[in-house]
C-alpha positions in Angstrom: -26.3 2.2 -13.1 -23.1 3.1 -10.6 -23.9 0.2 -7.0 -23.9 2.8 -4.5 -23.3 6.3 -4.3 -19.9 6.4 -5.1 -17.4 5.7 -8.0 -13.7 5.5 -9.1 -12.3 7.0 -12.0 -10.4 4.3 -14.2 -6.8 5.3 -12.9 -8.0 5.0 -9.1 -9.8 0.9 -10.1 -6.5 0.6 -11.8 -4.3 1.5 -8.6 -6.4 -0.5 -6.4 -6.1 -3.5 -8.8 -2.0 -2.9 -8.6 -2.2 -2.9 -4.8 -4.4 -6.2 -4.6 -1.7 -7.7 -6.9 1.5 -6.4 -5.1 0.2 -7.3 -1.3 -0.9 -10.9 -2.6 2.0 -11.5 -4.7 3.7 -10.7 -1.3 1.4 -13.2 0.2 1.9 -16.1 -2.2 5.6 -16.0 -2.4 5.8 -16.2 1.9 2.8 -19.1 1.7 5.0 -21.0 -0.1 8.4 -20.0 1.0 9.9 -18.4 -2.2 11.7 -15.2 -2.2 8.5 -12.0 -3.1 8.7 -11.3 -7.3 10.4 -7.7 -8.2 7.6 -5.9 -9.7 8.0 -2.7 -12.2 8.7 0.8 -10.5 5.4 1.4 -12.8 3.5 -0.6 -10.4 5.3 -0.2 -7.2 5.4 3.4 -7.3 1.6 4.4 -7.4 1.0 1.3 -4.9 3.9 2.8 -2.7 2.1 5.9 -2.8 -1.3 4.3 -2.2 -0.5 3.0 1.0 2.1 5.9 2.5 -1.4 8.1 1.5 -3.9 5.3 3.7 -0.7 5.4 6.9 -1.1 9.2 7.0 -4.9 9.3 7.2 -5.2 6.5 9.3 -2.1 7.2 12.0 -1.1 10.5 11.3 1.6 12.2 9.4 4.1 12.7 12.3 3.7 9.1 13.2 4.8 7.7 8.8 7.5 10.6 9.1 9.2 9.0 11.7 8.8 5.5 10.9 10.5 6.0 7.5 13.4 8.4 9.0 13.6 7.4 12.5 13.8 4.0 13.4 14.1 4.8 17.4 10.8 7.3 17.7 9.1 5.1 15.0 5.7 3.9 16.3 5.1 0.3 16.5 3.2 0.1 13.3 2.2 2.3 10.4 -0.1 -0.5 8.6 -2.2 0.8 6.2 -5.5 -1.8 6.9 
């Protein structure tokens, strides 16, 4: 029985699950001042995607556009949480 009203498909848990482990590896390697593991283009690229996807819903496409080809009408942040 699904918890709530909504589901993922496999490939979407799975991308989600490559995120968690891409933004904590990130987080692990500062914490203890090491340089941040190269991980596969297989799990970079659908992460990458992930969170350019998650910038534009939650600032806008204009605002991702220029942050990633304009560096002087780049807004201050493009975060995507």
């Amino acid at each position: 029985m699904p918890a709530g009203p909504w589901s993922l498909t496999l490939d979407d848990f799975l991308v989600t699950r490559m995120m968690e482990i891409t933004v904590h590896s990130d987080d692990l390697a500062a914490s203890v001042g090491i340089p941040t593991p190269e991980l596969a283009e297989s799990v970079t690229a659908p992460v990458l995607d992930l969170l350019v996807r998650l910038s534009v819903r939650r600032h806008g496409q204009t605002a991702v556009v220029r942050a990633l080809s304009r560096a002087e009408r780049a807004p201050t942040t493009i975060s995507a949480f």
